[in-house]
C-alpha positions in Angstrom: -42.3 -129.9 22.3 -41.3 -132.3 25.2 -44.0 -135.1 26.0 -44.2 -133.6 29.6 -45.7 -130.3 27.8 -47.5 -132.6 25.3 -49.2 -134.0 28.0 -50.3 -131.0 30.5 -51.0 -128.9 27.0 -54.0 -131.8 26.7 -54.7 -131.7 30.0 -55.6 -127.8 29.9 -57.4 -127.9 27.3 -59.7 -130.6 28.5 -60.7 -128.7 31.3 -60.5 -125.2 29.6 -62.6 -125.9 26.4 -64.7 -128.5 27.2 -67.4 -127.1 24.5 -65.3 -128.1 22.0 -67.0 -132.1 21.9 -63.6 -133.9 21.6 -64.3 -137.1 19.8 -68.0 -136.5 18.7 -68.7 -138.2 15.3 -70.8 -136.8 12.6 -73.4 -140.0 13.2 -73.6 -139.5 17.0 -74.3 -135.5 15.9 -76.9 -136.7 13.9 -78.3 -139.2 16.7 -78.6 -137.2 19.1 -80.1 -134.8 16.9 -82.9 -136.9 15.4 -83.5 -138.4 19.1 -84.0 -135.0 20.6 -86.8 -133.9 17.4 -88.4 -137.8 17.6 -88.1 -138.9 21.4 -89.4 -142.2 22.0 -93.5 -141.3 21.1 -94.6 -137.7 19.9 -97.7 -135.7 20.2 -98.1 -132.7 18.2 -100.1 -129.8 17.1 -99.7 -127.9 13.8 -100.8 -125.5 11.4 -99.4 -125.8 7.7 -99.3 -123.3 5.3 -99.3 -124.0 1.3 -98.0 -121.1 -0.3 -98.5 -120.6 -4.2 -97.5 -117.7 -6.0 -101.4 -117.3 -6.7 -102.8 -118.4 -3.5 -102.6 -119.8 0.2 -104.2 -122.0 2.5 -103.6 -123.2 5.8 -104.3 -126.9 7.1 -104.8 -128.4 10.7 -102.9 -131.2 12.1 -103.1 -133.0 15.0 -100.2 -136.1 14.8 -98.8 -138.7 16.8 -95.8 -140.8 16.2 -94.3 -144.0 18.0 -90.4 -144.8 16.8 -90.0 -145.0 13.2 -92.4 -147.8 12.2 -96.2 -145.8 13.8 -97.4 -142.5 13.0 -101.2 -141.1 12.6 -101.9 -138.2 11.4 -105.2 -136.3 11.6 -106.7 -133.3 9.4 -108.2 -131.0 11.6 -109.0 -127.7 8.9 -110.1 -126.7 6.4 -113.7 -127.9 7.0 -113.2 -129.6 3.8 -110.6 -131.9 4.8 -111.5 -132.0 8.3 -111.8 -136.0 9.9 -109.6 -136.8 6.7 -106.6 -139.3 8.4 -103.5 -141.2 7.6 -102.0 -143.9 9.1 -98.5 -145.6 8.8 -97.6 -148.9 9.6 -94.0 -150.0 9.3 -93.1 -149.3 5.3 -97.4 -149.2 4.8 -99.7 -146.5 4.9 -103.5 -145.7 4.7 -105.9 -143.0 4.0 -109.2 -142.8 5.3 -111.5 -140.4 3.6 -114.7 -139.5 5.6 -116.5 -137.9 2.8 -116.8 -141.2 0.9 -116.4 -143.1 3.8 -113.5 -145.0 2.8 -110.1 -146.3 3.7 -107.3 -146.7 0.8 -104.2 -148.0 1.0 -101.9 -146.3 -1.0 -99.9 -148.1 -3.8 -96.3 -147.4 -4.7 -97.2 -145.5 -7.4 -98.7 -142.6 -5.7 -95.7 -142.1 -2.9 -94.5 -139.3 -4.7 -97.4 -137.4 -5.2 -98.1 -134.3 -3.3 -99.6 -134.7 0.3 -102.8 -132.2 0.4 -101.1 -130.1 -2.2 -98.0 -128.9 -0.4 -94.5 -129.5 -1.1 -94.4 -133.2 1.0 -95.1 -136.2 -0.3 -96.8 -139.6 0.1 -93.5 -140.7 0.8 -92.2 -138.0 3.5 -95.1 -139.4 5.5 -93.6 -143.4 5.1 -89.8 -141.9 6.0 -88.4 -145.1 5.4 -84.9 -143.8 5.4 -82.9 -143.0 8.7 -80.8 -140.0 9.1 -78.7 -142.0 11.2 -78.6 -145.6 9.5 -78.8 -144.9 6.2 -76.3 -142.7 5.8 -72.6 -142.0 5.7 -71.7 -139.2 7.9 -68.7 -136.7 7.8 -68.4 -133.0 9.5 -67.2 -130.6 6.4 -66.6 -127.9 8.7 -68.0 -125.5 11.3 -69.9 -122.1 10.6 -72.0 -119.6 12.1 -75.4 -119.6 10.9 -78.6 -117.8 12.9 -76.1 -116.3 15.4 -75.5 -119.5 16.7 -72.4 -122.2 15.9 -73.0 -125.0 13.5 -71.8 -128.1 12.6 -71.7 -128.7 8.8 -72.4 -132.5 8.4 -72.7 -134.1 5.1 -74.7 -137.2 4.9 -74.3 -139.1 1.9 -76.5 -142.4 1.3 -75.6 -146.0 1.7 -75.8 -147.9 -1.7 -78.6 -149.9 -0.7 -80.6 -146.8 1.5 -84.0 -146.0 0.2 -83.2 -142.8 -0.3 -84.3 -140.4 -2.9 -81.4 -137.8 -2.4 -77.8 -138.1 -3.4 -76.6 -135.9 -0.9 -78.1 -133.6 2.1 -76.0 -131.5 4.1 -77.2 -130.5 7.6 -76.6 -127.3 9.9 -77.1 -128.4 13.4 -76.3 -126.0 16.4 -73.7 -127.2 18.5 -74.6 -126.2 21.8 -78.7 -127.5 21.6 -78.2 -130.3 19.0 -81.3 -129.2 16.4 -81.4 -128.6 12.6 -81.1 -124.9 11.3 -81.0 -125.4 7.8 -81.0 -129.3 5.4 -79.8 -128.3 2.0 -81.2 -131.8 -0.3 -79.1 -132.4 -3.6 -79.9 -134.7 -6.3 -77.4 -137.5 -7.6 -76.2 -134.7 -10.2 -75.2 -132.7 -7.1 -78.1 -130.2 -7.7 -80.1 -128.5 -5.0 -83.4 -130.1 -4.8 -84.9 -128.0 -1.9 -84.0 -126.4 1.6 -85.7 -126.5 5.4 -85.0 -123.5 7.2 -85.7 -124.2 11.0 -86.7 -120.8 13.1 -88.3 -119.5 16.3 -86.6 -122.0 18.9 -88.6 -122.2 21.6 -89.4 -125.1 24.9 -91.8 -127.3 24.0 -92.6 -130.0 26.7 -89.2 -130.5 28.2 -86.7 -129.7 25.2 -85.7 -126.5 23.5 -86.9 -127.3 19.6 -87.2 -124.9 16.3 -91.1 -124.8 15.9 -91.5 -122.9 12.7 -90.0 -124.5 9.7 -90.2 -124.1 5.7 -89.3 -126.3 2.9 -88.5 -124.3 -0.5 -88.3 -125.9 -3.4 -85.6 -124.7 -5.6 -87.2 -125.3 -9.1 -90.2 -123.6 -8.0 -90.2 -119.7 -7.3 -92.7 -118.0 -4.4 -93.4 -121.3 -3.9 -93.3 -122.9 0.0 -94.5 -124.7 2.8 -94.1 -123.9 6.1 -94.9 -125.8 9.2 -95.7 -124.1 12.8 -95.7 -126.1 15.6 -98.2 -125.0 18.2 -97.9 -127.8 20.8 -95.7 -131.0 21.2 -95.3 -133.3 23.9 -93.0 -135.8 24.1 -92.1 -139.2 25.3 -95.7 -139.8 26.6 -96.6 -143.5 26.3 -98.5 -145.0 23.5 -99.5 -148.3 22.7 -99.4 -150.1 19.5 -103.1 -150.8 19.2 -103.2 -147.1 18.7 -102.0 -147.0 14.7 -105.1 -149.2 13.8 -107.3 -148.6 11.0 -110.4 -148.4 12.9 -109.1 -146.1 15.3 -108.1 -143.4 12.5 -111.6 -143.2 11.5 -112.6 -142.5 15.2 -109.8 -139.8 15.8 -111.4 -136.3 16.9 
């Protein structure tokens, strides 16, 4: 081939498959994926459900989130829990327990309990990790998954990443730039759990999965899934916001 043909061979297929995202990397995949889920600040309404193989509940949540360093969460139901808040600050967060009228800040050693008994953690809620930082990112290969085409990106963790996982690999639909399915591996290279994203709908200004489900895979008929009833985004909020006095005044 002649570098005359080289050349208009490029040219046509610039202008004939432009779909094809010549030159995206893995990480800016990745970025603008987690940009499009976060935006800058983040309303949202959901309902949770805990499933067990002997029982299930569902929970309440009202939550807002600034960046990656505020986020206040709020239960709304079970009547039980209701008023019952968390807070994070930065790499800190807080608990404030109307019941016993108390706020505790929780220590290290209870980030990886359960979060009201579903299949999150303490330590899902601090997310000190960053998809797109944290990480070393590589496309593995494309596939169809859902009817739609996926990138396959494999994100394996910096050495010094607080990360729990030793490896996650992430479908992410090529033409609207959200998750479809996170596979999490251990450093043994065993599957720790999967998020299946469904049900993509508009919320606010952005087309977004709002169901999802995390499955553990050491823990048959066991789930939680999360269902996103509103979300709005980008919607200023200040910083005095993700106070402790103000979660115990959150209605």
């Amino acid at each position: 081939m002649t570098i005359q043909i080289k050349i208009i061979f490029l040219l046509l297929t610039a202008v004939l498959l432009p779909g094809l995202n010549f030159g995206q990397t893995a990480k800016e995949i990745i970025e603008k994926m987690d940009k499009k889920m976060r935006g800058e600040t983040i309303q949202v309404e959901i309902e949770m459900d805990i499933v067990r193989p002997r029982f299930s509940r569902t929970v309440g949540i009202k939550s807002w989130a600034k960046g990656k360093d505020y986020s206040m969460i709020l239960i709304t139901s079970p009547a039980r829990d209701k008023g019952t808040s968390y807070l994070k600050r930065q790499k800190e967060i807080w608990n404030w327990v109307p019941t016993i009228e108390r706020t505790i800040k929780l220590p290290p050693s209870m980030m990886s309990q359960s979060w009201m008994g579903s299949d999150f953690t303490n330590d899902d809620l601090v997310k000190e990790s960053s998809v797109v930082e944290d990480y070393d990112h590589s496309i593995l290969k494309s596939e169809k998954y859902q009817n739609s085409d996926c990138h396959v990106i494999q994100m394996i963790p910096k050495p010094d990443a607080a990360v729990v996982f030793g490896k996650v690999l992430v479908w992410v639909d090529k033409e609207l730039f959200v998750e479809l399915k996170v596979e999490n591996y251990d450093e043994y290279d065993n599957l720790v759990s999967t998020i299946f994203a469904y049900d993509i709908q508009k919320m606010d200004d952005r087309e977004i999965p709002t169901r999802m489900e995390m499955i553990p895979a050491d823990k048959p008929n066991q789930k939680t899934v999360l269902r996103y009833k509103n979300m709005i985004f980008d919607k200023p909020i200040d910083d005095s916001f993700f106070s402790v006095q103000r979660m115990k005044d959150l209605r």
